[in-house]
PDB file as gemmi writes it, atoms N, CA and C in Angstrom:
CRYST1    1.000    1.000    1.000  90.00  90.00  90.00 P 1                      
ATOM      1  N   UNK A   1    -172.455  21.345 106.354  1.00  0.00           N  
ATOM      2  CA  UNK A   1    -171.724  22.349 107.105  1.00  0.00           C  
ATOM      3  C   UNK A   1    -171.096  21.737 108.361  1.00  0.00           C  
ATOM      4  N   UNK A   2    -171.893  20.857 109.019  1.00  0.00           N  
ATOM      5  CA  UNK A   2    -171.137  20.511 110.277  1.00  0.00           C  
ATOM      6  C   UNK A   2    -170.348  19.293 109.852  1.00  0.00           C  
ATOM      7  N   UNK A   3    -170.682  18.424 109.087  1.00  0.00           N  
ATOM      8  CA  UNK A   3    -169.442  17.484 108.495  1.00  0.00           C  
ATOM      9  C   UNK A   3    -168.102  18.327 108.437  1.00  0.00           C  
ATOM     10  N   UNK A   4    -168.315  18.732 107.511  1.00  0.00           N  
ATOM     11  CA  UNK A   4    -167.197  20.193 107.474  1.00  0.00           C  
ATOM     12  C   UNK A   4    -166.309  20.294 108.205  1.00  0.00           C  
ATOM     13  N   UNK A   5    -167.032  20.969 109.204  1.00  0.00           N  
ATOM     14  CA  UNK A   5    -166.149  21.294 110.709  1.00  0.00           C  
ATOM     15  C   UNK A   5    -165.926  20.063 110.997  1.00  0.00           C  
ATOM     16  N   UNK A   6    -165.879  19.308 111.002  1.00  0.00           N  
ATOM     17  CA  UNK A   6    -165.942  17.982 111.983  1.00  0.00           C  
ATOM     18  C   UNK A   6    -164.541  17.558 111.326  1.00  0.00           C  
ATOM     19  N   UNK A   7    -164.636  17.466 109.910  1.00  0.00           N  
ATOM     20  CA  UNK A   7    -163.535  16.706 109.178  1.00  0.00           C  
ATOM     21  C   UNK A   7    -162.395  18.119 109.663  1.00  0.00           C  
ATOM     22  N   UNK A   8    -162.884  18.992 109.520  1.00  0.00           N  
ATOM     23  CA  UNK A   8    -161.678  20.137 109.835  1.00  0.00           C  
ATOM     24  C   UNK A   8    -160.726  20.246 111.134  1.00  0.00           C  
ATOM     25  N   UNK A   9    -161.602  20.118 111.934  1.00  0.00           N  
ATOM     26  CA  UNK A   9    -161.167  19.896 113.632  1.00  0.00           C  
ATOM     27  C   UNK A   9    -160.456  18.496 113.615  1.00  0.00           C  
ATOM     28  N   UNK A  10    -160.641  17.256 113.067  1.00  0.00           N  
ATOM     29  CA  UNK A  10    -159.981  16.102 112.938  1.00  0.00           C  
ATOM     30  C   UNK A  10    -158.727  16.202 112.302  1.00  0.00           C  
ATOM     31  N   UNK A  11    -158.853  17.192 111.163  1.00  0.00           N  
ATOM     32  CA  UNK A  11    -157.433  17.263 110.823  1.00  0.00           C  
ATOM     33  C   UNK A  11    -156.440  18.048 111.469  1.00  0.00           C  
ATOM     34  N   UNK A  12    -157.034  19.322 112.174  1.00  0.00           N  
ATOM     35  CA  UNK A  12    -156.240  19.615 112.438  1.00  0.00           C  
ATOM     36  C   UNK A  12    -155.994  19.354 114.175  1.00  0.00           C  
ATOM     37  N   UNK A  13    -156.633  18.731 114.786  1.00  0.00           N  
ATOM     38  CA  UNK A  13    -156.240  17.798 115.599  1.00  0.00           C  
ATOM     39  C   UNK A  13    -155.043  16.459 115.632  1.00  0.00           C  
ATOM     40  N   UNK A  14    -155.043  15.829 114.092  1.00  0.00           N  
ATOM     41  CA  UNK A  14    -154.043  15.356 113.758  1.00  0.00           C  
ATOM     42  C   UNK A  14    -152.942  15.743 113.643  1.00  0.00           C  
ATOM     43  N   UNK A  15    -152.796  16.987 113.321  1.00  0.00           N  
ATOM     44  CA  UNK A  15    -151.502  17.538 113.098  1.00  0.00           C  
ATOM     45  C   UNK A  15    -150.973  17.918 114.366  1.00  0.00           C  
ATOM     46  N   UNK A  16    -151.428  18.049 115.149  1.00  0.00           N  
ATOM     47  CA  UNK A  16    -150.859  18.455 116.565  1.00  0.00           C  
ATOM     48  C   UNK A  16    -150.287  17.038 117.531  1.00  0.00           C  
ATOM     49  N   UNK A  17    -150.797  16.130 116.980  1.00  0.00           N  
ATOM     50  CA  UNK A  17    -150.588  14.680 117.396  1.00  0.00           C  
ATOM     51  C   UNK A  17    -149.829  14.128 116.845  1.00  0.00           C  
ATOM     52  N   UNK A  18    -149.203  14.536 115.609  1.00  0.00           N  
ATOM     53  CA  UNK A  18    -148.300  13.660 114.854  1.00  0.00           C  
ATOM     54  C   UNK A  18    -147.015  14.131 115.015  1.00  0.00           C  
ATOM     55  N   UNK A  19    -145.786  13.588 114.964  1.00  0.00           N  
ATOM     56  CA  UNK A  19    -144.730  14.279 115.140  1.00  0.00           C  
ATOM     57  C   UNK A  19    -144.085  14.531 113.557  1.00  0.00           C  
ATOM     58  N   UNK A  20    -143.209  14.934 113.718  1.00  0.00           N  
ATOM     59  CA  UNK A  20    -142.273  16.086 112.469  1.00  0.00           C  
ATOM     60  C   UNK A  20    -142.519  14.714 111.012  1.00  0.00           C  
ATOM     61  N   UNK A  21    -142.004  13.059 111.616  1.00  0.00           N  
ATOM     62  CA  UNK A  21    -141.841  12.509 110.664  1.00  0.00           C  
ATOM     63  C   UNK A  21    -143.231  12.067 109.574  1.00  0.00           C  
ATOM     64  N   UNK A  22    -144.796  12.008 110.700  1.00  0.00           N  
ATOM     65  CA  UNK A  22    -145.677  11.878 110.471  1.00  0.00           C  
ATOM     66  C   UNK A  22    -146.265  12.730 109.760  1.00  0.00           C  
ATOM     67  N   UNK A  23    -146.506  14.103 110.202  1.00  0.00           N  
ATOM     68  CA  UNK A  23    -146.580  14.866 109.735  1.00  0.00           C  
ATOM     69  C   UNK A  23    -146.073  15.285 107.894  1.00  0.00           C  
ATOM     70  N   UNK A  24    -144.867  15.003 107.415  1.00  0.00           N  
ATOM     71  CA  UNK A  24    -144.325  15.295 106.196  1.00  0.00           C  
ATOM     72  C   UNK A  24    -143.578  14.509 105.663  1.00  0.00           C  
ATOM     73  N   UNK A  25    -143.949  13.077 105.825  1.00  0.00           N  
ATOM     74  CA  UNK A  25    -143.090  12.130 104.877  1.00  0.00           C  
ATOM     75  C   UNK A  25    -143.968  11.325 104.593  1.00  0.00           C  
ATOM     76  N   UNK A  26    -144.651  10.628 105.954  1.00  0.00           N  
ATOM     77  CA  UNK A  26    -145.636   9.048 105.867  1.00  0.00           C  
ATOM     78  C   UNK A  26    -146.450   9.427 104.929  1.00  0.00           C  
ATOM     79  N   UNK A  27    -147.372  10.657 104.947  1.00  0.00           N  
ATOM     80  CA  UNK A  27    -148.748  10.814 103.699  1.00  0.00           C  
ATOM     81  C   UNK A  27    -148.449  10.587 101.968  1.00  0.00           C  
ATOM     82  N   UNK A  28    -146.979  11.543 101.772  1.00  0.00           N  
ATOM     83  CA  UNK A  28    -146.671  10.972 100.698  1.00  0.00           C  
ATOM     84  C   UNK A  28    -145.949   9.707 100.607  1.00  0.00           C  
ATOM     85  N   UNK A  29    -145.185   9.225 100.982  1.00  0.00           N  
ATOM     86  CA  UNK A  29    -144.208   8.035 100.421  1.00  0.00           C  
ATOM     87  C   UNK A  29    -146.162   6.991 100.810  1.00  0.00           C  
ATOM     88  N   UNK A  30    -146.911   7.060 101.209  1.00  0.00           N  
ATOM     89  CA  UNK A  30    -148.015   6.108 100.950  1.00  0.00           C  
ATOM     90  C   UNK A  30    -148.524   5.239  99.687  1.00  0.00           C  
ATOM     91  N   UNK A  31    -148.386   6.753  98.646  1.00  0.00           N  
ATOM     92  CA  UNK A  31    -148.635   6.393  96.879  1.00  0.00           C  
ATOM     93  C   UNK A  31    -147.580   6.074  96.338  1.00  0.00           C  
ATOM     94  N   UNK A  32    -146.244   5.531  97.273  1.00  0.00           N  
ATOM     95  CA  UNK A  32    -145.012   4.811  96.406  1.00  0.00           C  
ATOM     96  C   UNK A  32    -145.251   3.541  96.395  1.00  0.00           C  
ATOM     97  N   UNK A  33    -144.635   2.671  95.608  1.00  0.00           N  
ATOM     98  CA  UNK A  33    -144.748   0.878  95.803  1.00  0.00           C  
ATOM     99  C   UNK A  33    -143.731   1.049  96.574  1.00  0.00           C  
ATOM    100  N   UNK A  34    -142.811   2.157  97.260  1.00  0.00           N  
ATOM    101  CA  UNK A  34    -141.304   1.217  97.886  1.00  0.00           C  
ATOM    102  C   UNK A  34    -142.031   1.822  99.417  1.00  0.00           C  
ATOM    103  N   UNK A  35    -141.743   1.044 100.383  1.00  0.00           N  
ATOM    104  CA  UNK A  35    -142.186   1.386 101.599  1.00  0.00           C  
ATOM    105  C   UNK A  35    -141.048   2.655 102.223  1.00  0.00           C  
ATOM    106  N   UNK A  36    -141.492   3.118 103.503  1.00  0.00           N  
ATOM    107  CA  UNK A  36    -140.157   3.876 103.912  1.00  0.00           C  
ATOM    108  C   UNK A  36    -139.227   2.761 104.348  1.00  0.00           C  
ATOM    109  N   UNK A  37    -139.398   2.456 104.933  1.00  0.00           N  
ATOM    110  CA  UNK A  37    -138.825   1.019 105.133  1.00  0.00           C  
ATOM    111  C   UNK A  37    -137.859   0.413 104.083  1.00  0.00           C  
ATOM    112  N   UNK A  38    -138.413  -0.101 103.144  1.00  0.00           N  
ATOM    113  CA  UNK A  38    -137.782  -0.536 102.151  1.00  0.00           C  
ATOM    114  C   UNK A  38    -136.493   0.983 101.554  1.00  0.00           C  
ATOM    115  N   UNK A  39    -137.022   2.009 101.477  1.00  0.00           N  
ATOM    116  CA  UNK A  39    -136.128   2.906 101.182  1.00  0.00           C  
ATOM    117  C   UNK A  39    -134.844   3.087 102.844  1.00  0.00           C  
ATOM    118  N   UNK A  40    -135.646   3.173 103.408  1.00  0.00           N  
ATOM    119  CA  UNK A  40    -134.138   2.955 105.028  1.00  0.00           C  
ATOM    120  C   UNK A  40    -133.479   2.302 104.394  1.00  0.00           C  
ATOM    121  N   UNK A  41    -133.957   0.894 104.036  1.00  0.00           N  
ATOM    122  CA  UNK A  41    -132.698  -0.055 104.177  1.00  0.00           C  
ATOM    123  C   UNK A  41    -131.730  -0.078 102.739  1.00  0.00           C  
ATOM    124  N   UNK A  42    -132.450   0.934 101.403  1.00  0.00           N  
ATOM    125  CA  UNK A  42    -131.667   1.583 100.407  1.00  0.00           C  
ATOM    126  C   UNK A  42    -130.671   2.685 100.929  1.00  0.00           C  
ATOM    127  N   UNK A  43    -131.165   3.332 101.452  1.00  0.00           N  
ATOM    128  CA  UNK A  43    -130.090   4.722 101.708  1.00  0.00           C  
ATOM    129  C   UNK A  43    -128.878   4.162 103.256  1.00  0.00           C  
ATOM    130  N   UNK A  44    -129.536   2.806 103.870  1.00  0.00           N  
ATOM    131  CA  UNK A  44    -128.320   2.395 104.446  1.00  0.00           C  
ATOM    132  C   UNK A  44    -127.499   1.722 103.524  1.00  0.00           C  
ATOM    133  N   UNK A  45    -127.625   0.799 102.815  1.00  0.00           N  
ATOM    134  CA  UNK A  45    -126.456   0.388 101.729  1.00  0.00           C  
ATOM    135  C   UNK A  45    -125.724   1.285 101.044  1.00  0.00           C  
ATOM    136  N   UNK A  46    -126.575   2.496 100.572  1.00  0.00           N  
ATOM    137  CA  UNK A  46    -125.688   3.444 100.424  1.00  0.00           C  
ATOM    138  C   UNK A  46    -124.598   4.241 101.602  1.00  0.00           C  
ATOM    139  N   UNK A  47    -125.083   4.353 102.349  1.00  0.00           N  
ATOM    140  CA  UNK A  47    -124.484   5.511 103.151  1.00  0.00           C  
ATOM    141  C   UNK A  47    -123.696   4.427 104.393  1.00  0.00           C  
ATOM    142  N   UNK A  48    -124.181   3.465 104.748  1.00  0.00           N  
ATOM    143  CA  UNK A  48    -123.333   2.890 105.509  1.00  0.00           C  
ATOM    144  C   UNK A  48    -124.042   2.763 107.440  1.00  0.00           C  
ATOM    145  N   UNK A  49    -123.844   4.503 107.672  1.00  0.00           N  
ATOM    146  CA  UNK A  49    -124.261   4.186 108.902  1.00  0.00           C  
ATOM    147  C   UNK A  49    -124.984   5.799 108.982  1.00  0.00           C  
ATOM    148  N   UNK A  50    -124.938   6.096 110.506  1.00  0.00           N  
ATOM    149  CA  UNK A  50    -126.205   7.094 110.815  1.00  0.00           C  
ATOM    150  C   UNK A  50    -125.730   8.200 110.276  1.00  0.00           C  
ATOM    151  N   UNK A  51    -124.626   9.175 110.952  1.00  0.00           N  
ATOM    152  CA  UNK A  51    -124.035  10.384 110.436  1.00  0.00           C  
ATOM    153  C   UNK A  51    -124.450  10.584 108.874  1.00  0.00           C  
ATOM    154  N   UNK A  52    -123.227   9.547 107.775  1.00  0.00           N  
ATOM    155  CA  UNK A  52    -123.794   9.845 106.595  1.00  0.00           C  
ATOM    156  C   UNK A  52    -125.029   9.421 106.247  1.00  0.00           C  
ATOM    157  N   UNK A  53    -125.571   8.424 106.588  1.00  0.00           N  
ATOM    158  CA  UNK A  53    -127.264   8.452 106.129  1.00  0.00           C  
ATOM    159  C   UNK A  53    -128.012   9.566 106.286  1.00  0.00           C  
ATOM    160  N   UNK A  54    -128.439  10.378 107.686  1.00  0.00           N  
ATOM    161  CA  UNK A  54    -128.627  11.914 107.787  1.00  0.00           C  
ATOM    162  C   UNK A  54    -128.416  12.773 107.220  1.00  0.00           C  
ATOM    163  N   UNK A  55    -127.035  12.945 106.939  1.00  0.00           N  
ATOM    164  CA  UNK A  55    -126.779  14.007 106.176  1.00  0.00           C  
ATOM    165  C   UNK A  55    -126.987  13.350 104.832  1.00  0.00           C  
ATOM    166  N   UNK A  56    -126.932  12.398 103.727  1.00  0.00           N  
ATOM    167  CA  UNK A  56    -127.311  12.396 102.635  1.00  0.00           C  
ATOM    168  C   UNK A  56    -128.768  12.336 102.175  1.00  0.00           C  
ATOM    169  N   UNK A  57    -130.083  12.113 103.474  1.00  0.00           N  
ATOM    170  CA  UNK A  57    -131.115  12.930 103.264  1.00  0.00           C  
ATOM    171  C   UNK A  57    -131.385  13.598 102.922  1.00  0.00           C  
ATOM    172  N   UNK A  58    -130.731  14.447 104.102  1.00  0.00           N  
ATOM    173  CA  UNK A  58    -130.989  15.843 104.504  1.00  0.00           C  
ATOM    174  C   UNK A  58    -130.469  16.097 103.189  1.00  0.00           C  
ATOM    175  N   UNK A  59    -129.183  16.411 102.787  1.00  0.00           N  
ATOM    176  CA  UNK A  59    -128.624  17.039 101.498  1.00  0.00           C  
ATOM    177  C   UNK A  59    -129.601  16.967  99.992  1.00  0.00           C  
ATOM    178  N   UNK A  60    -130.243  15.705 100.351  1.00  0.00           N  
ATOM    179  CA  UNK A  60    -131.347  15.271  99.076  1.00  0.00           C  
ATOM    180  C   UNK A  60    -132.532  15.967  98.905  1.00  0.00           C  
ATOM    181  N   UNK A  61    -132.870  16.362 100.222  1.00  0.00           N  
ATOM    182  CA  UNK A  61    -134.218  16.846 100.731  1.00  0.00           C  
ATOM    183  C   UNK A  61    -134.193  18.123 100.126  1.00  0.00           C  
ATOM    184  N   UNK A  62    -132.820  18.942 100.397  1.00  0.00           N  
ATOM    185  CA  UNK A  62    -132.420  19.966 100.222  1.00  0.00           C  
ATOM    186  C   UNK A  62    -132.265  20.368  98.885  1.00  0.00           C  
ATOM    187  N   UNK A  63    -131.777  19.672  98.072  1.00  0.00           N  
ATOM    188  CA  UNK A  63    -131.434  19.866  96.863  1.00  0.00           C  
ATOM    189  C   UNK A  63    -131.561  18.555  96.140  1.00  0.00           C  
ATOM    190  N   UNK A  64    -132.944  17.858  95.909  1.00  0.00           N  
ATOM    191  CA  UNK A  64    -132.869  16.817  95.385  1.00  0.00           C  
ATOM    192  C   UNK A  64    -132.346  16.708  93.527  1.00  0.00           C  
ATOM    193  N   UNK A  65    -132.494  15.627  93.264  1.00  0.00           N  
ATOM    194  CA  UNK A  65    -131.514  15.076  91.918  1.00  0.00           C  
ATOM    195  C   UNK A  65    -131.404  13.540  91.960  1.00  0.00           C  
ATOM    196  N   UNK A  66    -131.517  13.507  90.937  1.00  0.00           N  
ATOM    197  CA  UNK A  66    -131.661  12.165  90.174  1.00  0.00           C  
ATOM    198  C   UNK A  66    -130.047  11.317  90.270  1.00  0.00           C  
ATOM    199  N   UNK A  67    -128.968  12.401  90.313  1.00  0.00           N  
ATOM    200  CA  UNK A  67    -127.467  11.938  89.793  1.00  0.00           C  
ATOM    201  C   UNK A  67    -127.487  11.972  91.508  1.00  0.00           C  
ATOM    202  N   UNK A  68    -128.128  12.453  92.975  1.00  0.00           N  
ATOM    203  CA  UNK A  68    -127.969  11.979  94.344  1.00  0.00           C  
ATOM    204  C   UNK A  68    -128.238  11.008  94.841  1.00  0.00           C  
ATOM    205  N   UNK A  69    -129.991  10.415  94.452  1.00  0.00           N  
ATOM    206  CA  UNK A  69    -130.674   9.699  95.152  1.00  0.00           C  
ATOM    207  C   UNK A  69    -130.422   8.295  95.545  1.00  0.00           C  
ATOM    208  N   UNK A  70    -130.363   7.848  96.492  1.00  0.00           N  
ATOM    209  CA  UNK A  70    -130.137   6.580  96.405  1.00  0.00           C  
ATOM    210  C   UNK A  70    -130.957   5.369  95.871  1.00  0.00           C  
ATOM    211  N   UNK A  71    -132.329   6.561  95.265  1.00  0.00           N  
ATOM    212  CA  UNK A  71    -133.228   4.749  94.993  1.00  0.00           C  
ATOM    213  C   UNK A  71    -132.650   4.485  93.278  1.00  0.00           C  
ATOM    214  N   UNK A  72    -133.060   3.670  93.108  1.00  0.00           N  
ATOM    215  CA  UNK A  72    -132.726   3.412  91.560  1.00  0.00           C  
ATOM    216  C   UNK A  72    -133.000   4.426  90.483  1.00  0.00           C  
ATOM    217  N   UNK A  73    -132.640   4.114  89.012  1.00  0.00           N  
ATOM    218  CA  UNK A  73    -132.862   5.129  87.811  1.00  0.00           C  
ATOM    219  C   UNK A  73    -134.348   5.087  87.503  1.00  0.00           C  
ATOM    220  N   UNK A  74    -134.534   3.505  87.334  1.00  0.00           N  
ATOM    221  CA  UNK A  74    -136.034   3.309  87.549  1.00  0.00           C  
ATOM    222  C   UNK A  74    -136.987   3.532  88.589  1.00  0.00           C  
ATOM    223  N   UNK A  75    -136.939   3.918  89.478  1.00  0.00           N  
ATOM    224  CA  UNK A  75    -137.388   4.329  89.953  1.00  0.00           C  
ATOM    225  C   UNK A  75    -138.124   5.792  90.062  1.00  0.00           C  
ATOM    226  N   UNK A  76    -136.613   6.457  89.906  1.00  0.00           N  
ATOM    227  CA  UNK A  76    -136.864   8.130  89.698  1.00  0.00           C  
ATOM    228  C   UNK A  76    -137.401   8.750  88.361  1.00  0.00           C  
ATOM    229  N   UNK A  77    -137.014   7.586  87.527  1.00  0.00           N  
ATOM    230  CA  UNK A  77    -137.600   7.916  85.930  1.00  0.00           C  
ATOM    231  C   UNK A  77    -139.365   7.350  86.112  1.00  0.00           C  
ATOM    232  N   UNK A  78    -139.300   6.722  87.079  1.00  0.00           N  
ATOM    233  CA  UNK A  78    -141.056   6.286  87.124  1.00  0.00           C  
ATOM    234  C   UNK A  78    -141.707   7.355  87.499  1.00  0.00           C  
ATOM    235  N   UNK A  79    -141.414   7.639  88.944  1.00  0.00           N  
ATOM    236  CA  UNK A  79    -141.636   8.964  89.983  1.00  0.00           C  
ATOM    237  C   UNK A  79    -141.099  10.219  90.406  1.00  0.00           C  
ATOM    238  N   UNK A  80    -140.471   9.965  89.698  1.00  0.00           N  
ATOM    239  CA  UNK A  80    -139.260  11.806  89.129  1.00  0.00           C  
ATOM    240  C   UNK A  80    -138.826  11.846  90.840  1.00  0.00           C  
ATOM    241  N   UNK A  81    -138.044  12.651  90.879  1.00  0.00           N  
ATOM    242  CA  UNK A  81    -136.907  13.148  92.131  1.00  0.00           C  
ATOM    243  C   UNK A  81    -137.966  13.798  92.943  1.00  0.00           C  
ATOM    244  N   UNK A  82    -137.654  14.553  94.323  1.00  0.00           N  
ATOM    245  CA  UNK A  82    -138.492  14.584  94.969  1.00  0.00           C  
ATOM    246  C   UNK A  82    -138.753  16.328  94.724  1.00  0.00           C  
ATOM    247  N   UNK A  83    -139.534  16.784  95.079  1.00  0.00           N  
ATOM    248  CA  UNK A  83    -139.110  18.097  94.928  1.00  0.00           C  
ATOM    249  C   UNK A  83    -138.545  18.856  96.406  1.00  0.00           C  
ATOM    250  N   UNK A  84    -138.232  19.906  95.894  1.00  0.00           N  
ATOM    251  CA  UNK A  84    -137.310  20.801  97.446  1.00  0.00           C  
ATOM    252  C   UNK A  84    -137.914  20.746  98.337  1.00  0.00           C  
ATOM    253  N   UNK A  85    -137.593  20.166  99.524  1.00  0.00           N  
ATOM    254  CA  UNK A  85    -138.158  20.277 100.782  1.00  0.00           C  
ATOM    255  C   UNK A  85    -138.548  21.883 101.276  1.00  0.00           C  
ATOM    256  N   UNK A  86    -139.945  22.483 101.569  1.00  0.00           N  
ATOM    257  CA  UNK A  86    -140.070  23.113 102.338  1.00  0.00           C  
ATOM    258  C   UNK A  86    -140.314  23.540 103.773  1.00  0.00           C  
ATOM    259  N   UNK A  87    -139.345  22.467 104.277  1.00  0.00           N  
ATOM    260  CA  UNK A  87    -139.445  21.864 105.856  1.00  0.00           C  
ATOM    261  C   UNK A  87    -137.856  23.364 106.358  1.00  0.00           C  
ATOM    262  N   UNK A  88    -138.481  23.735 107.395  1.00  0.00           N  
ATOM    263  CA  UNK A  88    -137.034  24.663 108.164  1.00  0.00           C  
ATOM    264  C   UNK A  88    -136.108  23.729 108.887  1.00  0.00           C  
ATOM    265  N   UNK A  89    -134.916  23.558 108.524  1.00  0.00           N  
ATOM    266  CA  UNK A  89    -133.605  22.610 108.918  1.00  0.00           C  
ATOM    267  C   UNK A  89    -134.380  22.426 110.294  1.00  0.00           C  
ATOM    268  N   UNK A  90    -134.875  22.745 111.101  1.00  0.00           N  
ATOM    269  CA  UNK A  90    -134.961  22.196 112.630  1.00  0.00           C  
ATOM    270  C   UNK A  90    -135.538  20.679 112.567  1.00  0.00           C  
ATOM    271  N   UNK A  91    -137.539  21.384 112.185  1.00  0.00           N  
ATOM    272  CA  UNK A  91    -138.292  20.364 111.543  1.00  0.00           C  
ATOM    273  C   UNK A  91    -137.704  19.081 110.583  1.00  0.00           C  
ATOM    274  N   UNK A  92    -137.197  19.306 109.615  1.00  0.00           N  
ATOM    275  CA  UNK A  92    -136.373  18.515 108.902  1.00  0.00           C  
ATOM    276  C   UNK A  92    -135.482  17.590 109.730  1.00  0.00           C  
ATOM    277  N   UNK A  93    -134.590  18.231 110.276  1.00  0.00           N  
ATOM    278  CA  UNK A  93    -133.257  17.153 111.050  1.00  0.00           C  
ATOM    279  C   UNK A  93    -134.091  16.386 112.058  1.00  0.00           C  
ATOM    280  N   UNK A  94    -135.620  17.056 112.480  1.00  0.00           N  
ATOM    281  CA  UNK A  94    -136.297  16.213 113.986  1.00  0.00           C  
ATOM    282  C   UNK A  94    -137.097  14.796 112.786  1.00  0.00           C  
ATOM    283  N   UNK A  95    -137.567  14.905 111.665  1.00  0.00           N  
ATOM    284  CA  UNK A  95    -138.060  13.898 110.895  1.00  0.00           C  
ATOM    285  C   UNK A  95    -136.984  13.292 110.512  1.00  0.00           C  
ATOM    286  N   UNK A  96    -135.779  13.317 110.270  1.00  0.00           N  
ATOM    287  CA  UNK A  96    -134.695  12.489 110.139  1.00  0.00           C  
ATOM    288  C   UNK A  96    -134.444  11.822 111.489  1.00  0.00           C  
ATOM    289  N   UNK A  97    -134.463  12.613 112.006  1.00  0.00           N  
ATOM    290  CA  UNK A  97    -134.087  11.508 113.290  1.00  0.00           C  
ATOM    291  C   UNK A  97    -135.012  10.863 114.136  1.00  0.00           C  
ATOM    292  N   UNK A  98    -136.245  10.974 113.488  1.00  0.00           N  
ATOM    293  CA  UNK A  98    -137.242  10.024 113.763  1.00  0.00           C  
ATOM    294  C   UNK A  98    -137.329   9.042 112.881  1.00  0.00           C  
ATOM    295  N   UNK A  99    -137.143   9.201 111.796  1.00  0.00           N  
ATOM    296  CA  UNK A  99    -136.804   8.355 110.779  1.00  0.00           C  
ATOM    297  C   UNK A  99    -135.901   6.857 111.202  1.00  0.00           C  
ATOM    298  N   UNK A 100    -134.938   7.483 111.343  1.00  0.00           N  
ATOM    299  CA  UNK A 100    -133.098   6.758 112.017  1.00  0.00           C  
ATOM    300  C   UNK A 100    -134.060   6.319 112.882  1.00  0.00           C  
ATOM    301  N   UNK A 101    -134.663   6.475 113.862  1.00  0.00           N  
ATOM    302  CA  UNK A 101    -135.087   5.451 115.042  1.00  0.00           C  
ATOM    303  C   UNK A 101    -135.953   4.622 114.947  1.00  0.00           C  
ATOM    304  N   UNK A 102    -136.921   4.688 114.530  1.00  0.00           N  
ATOM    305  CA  UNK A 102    -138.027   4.078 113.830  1.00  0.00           C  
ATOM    306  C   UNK A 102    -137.628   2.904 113.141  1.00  0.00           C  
ATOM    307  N   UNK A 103    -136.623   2.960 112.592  1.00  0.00           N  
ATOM    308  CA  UNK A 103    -135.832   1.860 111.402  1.00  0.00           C  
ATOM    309  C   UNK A 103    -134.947   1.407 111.665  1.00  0.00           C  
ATOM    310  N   UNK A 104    -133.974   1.944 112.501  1.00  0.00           N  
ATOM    311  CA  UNK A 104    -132.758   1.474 112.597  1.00  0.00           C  
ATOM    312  C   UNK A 104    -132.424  -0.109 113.246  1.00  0.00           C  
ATOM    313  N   UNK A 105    -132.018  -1.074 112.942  1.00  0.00           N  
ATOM    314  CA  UNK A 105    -131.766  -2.320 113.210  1.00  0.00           C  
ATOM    315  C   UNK A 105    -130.885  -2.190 114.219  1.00  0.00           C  
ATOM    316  N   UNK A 106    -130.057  -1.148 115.036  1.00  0.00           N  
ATOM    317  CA  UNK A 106    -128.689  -1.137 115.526  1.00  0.00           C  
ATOM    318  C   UNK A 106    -129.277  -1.536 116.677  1.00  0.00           C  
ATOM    319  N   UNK A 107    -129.015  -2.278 117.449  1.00  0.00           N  
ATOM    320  CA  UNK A 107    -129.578  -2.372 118.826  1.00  0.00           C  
ATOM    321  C   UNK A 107    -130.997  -3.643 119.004  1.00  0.00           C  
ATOM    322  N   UNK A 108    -131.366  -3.610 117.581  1.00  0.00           N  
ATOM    323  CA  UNK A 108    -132.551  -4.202 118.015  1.00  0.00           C  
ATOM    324  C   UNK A 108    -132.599  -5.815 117.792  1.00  0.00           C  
ATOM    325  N   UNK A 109    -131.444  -6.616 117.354  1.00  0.00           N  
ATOM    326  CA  UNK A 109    -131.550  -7.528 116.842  1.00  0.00           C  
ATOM    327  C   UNK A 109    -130.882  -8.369 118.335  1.00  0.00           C  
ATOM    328  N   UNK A 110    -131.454  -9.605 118.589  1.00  0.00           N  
ATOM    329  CA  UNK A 110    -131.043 -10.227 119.632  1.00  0.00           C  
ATOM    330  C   UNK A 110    -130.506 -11.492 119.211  1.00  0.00           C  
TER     331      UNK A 110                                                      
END                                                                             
């Protein structure tokens, strides 16, 4: 019983500590072989730069599909498409743009 509580209060102590991106991306993409990382630097070859990278997330998140995604066929035929985000556009656009910062090379290379 008090394990219980203990593990309960930890989690949800975590969630108050984690921000939007922690919270609803890092736990799953964990059980992928492609890192987030490794997927940033897929959906930048696709998309180019920040604006469209964001919005072709976001649009994926929204309405994912196999004929959108930027990771490979094999890939999505391994681990099927993602399913519909149930994140509210606020939450959502604040994990994208934690995302974009977290990863982004623009600025950081000397």
């Amino acid at each position: 019983m008090v394990k219980s509580i203990w593990i309960s209060l930890v989690l949800v102590s975590g969630l108050f500590a984690q921000d939007a991106y922690e919270r609803n991306c890092v736990g799953c993409h964990q059980e992928l072989p492609a890192t987030l990382q490794e997927m940033f630097k897929r959906y930048l070859l696709v998309y180019s730069g920040e604006t469209n990278m964001k919005a072709g997330i976001k649009h994926y998140l929204l309405y994912p599909s196999k004929d959108i995604s930027a990771m490979s066929d094999l890939f999505i035929d391994t681990y099927s498409a993602k399913e519909k985000t149930n994140l509210d556009i606020k939450e959502l656009e604040e994990a994208i743009d934690i995302y974009w910062d977290k990863f982004k090379v623009f600025n950081k290379l000397k």
